[in-house]
C-alpha positions as YAML, in Angstrom:
chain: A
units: angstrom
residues:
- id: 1
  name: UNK
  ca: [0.00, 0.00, 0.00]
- id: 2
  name: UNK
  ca: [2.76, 2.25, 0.58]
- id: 3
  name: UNK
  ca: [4.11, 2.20, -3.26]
- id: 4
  name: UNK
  ca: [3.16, 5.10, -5.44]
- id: 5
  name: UNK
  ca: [2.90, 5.67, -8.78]
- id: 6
  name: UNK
  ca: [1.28, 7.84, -11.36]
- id: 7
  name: UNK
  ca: [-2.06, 5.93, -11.92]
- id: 8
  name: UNK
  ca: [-4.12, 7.23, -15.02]
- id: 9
  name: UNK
  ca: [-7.29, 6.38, -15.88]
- id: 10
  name: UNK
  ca: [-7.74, 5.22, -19.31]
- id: 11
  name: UNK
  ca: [-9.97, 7.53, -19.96]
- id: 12
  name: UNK
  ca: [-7.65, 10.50, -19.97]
- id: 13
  name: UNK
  ca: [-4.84, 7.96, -22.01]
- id: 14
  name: UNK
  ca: [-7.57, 7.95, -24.89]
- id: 15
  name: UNK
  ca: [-8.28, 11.90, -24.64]
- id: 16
  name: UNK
  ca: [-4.65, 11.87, -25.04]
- id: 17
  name: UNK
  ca: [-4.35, 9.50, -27.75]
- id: 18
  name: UNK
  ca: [-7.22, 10.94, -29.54]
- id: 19
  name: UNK
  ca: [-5.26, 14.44, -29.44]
- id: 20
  name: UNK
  ca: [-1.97, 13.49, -30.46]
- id: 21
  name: UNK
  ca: [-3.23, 11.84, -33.42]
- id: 22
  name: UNK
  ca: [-5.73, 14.69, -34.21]
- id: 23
  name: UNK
  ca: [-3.20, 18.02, -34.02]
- id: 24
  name: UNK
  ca: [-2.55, 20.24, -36.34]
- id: 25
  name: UNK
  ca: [1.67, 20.35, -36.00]
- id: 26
  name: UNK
  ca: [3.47, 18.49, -33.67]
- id: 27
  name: UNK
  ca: [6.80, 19.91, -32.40]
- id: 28
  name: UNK
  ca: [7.03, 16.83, -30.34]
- id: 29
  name: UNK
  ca: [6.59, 13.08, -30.85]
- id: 30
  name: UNK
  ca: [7.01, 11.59, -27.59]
- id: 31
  name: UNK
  ca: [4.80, 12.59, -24.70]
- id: 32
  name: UNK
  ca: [4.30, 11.57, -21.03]
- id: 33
  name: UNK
  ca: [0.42, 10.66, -20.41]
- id: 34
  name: UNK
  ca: [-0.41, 10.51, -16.98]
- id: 35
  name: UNK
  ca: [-2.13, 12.70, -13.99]
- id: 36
  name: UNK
  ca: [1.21, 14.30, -12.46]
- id: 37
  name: UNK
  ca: [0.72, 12.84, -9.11]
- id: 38
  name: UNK
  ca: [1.83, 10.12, -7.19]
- id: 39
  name: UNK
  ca: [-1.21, 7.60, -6.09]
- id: 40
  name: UNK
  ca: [-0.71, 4.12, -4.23]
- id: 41
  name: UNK
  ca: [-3.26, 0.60, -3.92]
- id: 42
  name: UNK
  ca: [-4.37, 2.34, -0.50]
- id: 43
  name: UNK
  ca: [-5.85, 5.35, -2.26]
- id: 44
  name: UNK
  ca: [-7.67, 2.54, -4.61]
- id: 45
  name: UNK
  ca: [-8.92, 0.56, -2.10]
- id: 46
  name: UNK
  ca: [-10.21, 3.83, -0.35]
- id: 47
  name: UNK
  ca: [-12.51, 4.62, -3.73]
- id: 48
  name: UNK
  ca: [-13.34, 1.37, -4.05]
- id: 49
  name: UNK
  ca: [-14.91, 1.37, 0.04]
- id: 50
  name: UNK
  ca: [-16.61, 4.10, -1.18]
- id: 51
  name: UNK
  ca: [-18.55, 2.75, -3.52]
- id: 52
  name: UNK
  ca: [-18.61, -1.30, -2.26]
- id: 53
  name: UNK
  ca: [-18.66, -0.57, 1.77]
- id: 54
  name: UNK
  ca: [-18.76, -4.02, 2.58]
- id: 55
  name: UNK
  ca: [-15.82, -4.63, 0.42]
- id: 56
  name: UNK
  ca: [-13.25, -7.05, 1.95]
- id: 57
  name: UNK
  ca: [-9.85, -6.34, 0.37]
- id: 58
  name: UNK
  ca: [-6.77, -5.11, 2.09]
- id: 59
  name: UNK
  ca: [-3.37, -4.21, 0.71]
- id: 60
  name: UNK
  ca: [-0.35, -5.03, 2.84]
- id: 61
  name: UNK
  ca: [2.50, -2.42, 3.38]
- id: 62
  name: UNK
  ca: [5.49, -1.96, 1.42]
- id: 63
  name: UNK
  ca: [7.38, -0.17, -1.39]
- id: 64
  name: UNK
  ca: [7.27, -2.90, -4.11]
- id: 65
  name: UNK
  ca: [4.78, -4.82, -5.37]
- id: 66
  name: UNK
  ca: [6.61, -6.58, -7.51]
- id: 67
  name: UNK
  ca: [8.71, -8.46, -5.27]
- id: 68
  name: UNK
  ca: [11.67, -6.23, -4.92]
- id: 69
  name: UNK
  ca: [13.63, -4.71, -2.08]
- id: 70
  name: UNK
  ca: [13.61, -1.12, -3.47]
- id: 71
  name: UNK
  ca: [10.45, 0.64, -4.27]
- id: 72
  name: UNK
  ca: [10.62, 3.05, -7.11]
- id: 73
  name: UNK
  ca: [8.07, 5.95, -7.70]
- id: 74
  name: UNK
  ca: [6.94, 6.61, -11.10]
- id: 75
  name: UNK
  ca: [5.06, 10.61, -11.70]
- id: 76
  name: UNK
  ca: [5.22, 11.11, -15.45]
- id: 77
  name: UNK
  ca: [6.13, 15.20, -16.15]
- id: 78
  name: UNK
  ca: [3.08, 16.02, -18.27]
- id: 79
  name: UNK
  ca: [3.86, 19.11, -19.04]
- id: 80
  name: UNK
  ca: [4.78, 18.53, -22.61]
- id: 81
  name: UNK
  ca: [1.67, 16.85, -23.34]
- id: 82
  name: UNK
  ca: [-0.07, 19.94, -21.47]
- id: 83
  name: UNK
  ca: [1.69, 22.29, -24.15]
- id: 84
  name: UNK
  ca: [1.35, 20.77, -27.21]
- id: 85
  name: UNK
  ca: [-1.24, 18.68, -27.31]
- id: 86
  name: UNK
  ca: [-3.85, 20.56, -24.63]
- id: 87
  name: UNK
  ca: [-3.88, 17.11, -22.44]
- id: 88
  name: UNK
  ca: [-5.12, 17.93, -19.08]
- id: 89
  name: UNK
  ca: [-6.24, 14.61, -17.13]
- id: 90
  name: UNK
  ca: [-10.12, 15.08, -16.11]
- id: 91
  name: UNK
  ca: [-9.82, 11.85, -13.90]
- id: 92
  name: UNK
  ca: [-8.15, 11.69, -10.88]
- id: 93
  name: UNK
  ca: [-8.16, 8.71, -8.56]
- id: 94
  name: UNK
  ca: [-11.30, 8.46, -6.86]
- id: 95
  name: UNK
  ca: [-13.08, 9.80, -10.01]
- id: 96
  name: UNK
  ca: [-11.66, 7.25, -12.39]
- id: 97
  name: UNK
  ca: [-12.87, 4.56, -10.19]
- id: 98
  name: UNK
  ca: [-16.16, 6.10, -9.88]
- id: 99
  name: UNK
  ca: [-16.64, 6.54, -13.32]
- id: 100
  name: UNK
  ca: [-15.40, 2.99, -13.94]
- id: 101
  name: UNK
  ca: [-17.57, 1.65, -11.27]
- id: 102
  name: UNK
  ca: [-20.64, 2.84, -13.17]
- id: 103
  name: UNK
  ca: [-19.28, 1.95, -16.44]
- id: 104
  name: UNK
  ca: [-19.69, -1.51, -15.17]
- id: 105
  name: UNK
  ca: [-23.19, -1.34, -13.34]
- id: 106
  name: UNK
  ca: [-24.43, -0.15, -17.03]
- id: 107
  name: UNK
  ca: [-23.06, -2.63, -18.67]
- id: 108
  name: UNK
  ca: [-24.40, -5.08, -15.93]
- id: 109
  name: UNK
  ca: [-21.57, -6.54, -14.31]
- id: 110
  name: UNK
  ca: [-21.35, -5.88, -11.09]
- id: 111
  name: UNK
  ca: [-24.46, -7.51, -9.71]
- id: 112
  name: UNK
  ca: [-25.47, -6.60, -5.95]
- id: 113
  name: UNK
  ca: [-23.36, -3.17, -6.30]
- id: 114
  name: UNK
  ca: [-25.31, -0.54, -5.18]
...
């Protein structure tokens, strides 16, 4: 729970997608696409409680969920993406889960989620 990275909702990565393939001029061609801030499984399991109360997941401590012995933060610089392509994320965490959360109750899969 304690490793954080820049978690981006996919969302924005397809707003950004969608704009890098639809500008006029590019004076770049490689671009960072995420929110700018750090976020961790804690912060998930947080939104997720907010929407499934009775949800029974925890996330244990540590740096590295991969297995490692040094965790390593990832925050993309987004600025480039800002200036050029006008990419500004409109999810953060708790909102991308939310959104993705009802996504799924409309498409009917989360039965018993209120």
């Amino acid at each position: 729970a304690d490793q954080r990275d820049d978690l981006v909702y996919n969302r924005d990565v397809g707003e950004a997608v969608f704009r890098a393939a639809t500008v006029a001029t590019l004076s770049a061609h490689v671009f960072h696409i995420g929110t700018g801030r750090l976020s961790g499984l804690g912060e998930v399991t947080e939104a997720l409680r907010k929407i499934c109360p009775d949800l029974k997941v925890s996330i244990g401590p540590g740096l590295d969920y991969y297995g490692g012995t040094i965790g390593s933060y990832c925050c993309f610089d987004i600025g480039q993406a800002r200036e050029v392509l006008g990419y500004a994320p409109r999810y953060d965490l708790a909102k991308g889960v939310h959104d993705y959360a009802e996504l799924l109750k409309l498409l009917d899969l989360t039965p018993g989620v209120a």
